[in-house]
VOPA-270610 format. One record per residue (C-alpha): residue in three letters; x, z negated, y negated. Coordinates in nm, 4 decimals, always signed. Each point is the difference from the previous one (the first is absolute). Example, Ala and Ser with C-alpha at 12.3 -4.5 7.8 and 13.67 -1.06 7.14 Angstrom:
<atoms>
ATOM;res;xx;zz;yy
ATOM;Ala;+1.2300;-0.7800;+0.4500
ATOM;Ser;+0.1370;+0.0660;-0.3440
</atoms>
This chain:
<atoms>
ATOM;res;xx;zz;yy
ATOM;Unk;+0.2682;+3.4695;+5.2616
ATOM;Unk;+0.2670;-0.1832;+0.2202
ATOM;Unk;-0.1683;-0.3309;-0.0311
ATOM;Unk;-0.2218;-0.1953;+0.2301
ATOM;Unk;-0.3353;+0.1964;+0.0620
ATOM;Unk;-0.3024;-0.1876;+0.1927
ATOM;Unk;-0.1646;+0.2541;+0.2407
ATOM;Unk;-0.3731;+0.0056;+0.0994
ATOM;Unk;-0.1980;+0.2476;+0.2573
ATOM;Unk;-0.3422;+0.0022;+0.0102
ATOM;Unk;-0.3277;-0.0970;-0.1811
ATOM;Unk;+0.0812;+0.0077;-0.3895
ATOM;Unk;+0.0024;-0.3515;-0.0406
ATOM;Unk;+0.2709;-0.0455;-0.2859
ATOM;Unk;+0.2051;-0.2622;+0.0783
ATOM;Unk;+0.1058;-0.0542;-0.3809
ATOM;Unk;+0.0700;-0.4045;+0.0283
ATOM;Unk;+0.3964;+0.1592;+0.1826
ATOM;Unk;+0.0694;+0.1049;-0.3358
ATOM;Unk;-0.0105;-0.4236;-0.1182
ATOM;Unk;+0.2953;-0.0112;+0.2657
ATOM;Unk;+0.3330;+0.0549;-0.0815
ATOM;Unk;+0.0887;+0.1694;+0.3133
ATOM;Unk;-0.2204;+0.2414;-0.0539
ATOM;Unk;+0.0703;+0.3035;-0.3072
ATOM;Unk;-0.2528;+0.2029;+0.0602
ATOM;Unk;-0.3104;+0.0468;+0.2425
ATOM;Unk;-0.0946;+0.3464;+0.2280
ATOM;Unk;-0.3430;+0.0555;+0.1261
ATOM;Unk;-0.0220;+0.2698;+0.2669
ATOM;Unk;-0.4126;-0.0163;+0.0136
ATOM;Unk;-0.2003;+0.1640;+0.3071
ATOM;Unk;+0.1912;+0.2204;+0.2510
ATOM;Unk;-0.2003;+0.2606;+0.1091
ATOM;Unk;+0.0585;+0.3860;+0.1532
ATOM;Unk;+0.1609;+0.1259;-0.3189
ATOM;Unk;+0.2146;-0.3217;+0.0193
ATOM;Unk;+0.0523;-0.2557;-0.2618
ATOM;Unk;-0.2502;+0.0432;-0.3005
ATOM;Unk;+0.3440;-0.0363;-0.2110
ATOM;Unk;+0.2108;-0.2948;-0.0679
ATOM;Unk;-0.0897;-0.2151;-0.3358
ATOM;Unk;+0.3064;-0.1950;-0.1808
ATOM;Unk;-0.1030;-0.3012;-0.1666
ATOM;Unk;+0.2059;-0.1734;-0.2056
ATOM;Unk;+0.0266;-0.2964;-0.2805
ATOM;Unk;-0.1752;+0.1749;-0.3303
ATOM;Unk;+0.1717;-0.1567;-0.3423
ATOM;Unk;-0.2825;-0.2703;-0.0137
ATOM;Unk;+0.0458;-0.1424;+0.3424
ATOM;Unk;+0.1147;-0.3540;-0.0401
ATOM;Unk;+0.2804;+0.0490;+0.2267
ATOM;Unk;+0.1699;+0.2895;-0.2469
ATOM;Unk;-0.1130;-0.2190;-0.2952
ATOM;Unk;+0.2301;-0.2962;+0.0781
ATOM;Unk;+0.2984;+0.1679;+0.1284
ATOM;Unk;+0.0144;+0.2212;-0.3092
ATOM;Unk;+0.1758;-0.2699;-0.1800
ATOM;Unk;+0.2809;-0.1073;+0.2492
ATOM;Unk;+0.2747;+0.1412;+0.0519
ATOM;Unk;+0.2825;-0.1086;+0.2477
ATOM;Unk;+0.3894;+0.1049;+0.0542
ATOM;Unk;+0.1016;+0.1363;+0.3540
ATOM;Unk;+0.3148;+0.1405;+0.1510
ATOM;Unk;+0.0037;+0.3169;+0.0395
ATOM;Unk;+0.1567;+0.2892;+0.2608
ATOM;Unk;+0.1394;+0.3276;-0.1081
ATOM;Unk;-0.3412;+0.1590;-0.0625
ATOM;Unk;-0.0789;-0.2666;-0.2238
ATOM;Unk;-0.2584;-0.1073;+0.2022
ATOM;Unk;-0.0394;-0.4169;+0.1283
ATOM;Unk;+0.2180;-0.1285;+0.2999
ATOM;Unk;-0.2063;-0.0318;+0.2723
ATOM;Unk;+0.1398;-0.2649;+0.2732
ATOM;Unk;-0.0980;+0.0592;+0.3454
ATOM;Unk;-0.0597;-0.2551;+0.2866
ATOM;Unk;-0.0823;-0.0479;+0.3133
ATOM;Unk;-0.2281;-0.3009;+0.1330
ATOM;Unk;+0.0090;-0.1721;+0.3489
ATOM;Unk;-0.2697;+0.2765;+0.1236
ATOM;Unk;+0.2560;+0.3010;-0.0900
ATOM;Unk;-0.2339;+0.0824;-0.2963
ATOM;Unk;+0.1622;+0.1329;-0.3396
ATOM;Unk;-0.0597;-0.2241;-0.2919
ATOM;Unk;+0.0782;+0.1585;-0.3599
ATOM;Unk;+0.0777;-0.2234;-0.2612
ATOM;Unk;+0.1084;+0.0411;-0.3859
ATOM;Unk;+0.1971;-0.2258;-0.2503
ATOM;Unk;-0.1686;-0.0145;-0.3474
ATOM;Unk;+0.1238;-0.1915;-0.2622
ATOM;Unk;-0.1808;-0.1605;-0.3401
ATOM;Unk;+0.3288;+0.0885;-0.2476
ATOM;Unk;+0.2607;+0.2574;+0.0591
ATOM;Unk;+0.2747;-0.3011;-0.0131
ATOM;Unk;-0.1472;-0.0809;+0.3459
ATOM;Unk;-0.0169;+0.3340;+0.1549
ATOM;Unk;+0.3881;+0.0598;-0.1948
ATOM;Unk;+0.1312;-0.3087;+0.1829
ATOM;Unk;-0.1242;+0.1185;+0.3532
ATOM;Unk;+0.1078;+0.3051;-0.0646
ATOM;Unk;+0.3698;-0.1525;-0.0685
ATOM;Unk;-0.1010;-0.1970;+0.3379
ATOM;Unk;-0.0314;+0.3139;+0.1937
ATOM;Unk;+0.2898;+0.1790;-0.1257
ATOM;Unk;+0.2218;-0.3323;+0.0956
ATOM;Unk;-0.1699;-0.0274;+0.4003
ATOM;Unk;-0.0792;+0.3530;+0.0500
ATOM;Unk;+0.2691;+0.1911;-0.2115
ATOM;Unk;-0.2659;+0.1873;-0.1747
ATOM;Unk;-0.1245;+0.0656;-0.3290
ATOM;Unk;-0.3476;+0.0571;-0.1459
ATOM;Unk;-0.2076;+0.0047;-0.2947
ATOM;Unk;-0.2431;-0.1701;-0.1180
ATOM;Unk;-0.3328;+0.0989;-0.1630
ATOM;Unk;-0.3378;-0.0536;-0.1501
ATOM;Unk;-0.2803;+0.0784;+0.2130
ATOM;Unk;-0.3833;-0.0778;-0.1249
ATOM;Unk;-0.3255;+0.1294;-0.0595
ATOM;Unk;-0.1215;+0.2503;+0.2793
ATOM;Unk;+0.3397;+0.0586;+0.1945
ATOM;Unk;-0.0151;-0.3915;+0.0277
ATOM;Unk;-0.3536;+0.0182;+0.2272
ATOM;Unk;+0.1892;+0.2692;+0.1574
ATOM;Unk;+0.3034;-0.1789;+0.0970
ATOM;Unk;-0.2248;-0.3190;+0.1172
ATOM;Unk;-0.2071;+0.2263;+0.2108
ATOM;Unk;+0.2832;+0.0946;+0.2288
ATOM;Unk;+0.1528;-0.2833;+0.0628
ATOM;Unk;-0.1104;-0.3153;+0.2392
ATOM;Unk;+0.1802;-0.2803;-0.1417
ATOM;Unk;+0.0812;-0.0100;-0.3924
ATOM;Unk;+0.3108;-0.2205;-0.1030
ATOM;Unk;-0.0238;-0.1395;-0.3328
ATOM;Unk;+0.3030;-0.2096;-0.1621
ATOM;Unk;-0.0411;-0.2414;+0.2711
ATOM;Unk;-0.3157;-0.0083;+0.1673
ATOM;Unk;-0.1434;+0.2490;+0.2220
ATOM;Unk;-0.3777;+0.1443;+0.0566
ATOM;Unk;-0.1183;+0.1617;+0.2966
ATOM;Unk;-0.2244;+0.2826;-0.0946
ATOM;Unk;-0.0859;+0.0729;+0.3271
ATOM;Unk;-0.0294;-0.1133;+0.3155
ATOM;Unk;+0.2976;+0.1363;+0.1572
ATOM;Unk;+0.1620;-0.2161;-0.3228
ATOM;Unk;-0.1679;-0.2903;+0.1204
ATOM;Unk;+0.2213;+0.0603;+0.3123
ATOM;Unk;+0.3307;-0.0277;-0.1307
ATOM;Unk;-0.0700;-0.3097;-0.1831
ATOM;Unk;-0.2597;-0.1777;+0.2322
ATOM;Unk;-0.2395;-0.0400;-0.2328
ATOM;Unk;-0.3348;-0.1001;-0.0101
ATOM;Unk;-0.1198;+0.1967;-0.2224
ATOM;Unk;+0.0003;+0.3827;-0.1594
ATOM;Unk;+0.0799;-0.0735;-0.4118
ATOM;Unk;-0.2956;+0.0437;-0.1946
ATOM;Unk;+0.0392;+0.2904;-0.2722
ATOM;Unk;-0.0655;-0.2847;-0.2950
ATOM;Unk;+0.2606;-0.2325;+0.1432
ATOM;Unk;+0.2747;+0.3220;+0.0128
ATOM;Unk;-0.1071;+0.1521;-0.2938
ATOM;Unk;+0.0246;-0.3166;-0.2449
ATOM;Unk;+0.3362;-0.1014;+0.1619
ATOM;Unk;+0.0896;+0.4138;-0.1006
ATOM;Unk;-0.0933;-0.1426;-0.3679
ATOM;Unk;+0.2072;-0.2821;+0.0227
ATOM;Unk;-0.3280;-0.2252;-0.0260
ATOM;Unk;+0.1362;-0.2870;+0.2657
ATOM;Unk;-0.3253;-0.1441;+0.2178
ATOM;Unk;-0.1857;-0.2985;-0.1625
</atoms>
């Protein structure tokens, strides 16, 4: 899975509460070295019930895509010569059509634009620091907060009902 995996080594404490973070896709438990080496590796991931999986199964958001059909990752560098990655998502495809026509006027490239939702979504927010939304962006992590300079890491409610189009009350 080429998404965002939270390691742990050591006592099998499961450190399931990652999984309520959007940075995280799935969790890897690596319990108890001892002479035979690791007592093998556990994957843990979102089930189908997890609340998480539950409210992103409904939302579905329009990206630009590269050749492989696969979201345009941006890539910056903050004032401590750490990479940043950061992703455009829009909430209709007339937004993500219109930066497209943007790019294609200031770059001289074209792209496409697409759907992406459901799983692949928590996969494209777990490898990515800041997400760009329309017009306002949300750190995910705290390299994120970096670029920005802000105070604070958005909370998976706050990203994930501005995903929906639900604006903050």
């Amino acid at each position: 899975m080429a998404a965002a995996t939270s390691l742990f080594i050591g006592r099998p404490c499961i450190p399931t509460e990652h999984l309520n973070e959007l940075s995280t896709f799935e969790v890897a438990l690596m319990p108890h070295l001892c002479q035979r080496g690791p007592n093998g590796i556990w994957l843990i991931s979102r089930g189908v019930e997890h609340p998480v999986r539950k409210q992103v199964k409904d939302i579905a958001v329009f990206a630009l895509v590269d050749e492989d059909n696969k979201p345009i990752i941006y890539h910056y560098i903050d004032r401590y010569g750490d990479g940043i990655r950061a992703v455009d998502f829009f909430l209709t495809e007339a937004a993500a059509t219109a930066k497209t026509r943007e790019e294609i006027e200031t770059f001289g490239e074209s792209g496409k634009v697409r759907k992406i939702s459901g799983d692949e979504l928590l996969i494209q927010l777990a490898l990515i620091d800041v997400l760009q939304l329309d017009d306002e962006a949300f750190p995910l992590t705290f390299s994120g907060l970096r670029l920005f300079n802000d105070e604070r890491i958005a909370d998976t409610e706050t990203v994930l009902r501005a995903l929906a189009g639900i604006s903050e009350p």
